[in-house]
C-alpha positions, 0 to 999 in steps of 0.5 A, spaced: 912 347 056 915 340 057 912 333 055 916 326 057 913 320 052 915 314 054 915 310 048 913 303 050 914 299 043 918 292 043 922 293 038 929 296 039 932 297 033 927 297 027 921 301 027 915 301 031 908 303 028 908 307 035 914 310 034 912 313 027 905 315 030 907 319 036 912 322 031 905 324 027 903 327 033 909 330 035 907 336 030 901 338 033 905 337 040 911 342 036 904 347 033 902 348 041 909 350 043 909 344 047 917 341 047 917 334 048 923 327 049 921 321 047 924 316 051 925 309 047 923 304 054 926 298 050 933 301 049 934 303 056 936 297 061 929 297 067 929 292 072 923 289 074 921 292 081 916 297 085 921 302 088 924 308 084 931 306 086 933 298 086 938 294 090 941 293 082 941 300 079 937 301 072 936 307 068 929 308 071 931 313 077 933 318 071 927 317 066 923 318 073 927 325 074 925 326 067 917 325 069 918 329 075 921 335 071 915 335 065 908 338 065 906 333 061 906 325 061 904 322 055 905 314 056 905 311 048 904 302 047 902 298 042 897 292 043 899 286 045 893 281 047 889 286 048 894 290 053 899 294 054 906 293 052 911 289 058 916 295 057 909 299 060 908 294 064 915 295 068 915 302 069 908 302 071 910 297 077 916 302 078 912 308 079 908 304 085 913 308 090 908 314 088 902 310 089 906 308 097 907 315 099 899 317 097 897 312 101 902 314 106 897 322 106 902 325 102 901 328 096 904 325 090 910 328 087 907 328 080 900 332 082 898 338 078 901 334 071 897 332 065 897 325 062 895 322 056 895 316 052 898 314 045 895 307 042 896 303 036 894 296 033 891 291 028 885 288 032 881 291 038 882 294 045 884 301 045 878 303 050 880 297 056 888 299 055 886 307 055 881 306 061 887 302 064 892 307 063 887 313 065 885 310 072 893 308 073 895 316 072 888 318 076 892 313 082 898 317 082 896 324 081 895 325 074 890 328 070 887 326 064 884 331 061 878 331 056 880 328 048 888 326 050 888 319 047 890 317 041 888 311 039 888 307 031 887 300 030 888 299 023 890 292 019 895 296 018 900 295 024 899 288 022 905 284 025 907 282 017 905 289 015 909 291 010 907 298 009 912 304 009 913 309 014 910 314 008 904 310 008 903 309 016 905 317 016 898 319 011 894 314 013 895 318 019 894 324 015 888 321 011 884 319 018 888 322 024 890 330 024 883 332 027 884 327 034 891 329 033 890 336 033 885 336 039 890 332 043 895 337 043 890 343 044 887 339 050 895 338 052 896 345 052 890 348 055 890 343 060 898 344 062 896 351 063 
């Protein structure tokens, strides 16, 4: 079984609060025999746009055969404004082709695949970043199955914070390992 997570921080080169949490959730995923890549989007050139295939060539065209080839579509963002990350944002856009071929009375290319979501930030809007992300997947033929979002708001994951990546990784431990480890029993259960 075959997961994609297309990891949606804004950070390039250091790391990311939602890095290290879907590395946590990673061992529950690995528990389930799920195999999954982690797509870091900010280290990949994605053009703006709303085709799988641009004028310009980008790397989405590949990250989108990767979608095409997992049973499991795992989208993970930190919360800015009270929203999703850009780096989401542009692939959101670019999977509107999918949405183009709905409409056109076919089926979606991505029916019968798994979603869920993987959230982090210091303040409020896990829920409307969710519910956004689990209508989006609904409108191309994902389905989100019961108990696949992940979601920690904690001070944190403060812009300024200063914890360790030890620390992120036990206050995940400590507070988190039951979502955790429902979340990747969902996954599976659901993938079957």
């Amino acid at each position: 079984m075959k997961a994609i997570i297309l990891l949606a921080t804004l950070k390039n080169k250091e790391r990311s609060n939602t890095e290290t949490l879907v590395e946590f959730l990673g061992k529950y995923l690995n528990k389930q025999n799920i195999d999954f890549e982690v797509i870091k989007l900010a280290s990949h050139n994605i053009i703006p746009g709303t085709f799988t295939k641009m004028d310009i060539p980008d790397d989405w065209p590949d990250i989108y055969n990767k979608i095409l080839e997992a049973q499991i579509v795992l989208f993970a963002t930190p919360i800015w404004w009270n929203n999703h990350s850009s780096e989401l944002q542009k692939c959101i856009e670019r999977l509107d082709e999918v949405y183009d071929i709905i409409l056109k009375g076919e089926d979606s290319p991505l029916d019968r695949k798994i979603g869920g979501v993987i959230v982090t930030g210091d303040s409020d809007g896990v829920e409307h970043i969710t519910g956004n992300i689990a209508n989006f997947f609904c409108s191309i033929g994902i389905t989100v199955p019961p108990y696949t979002s992940l979601g920690v708001i904690w001070e944190g994951h403060a812009k300024d914070s200063k914890k360790t990546k030890a620390q992120f990784l036990k206050y995940y431990k400590d507070n988190y390992a039951q979502d955790a480890e429902a979340m990747a029993e969902s996954l599976k259960k659901a993938a079957k």
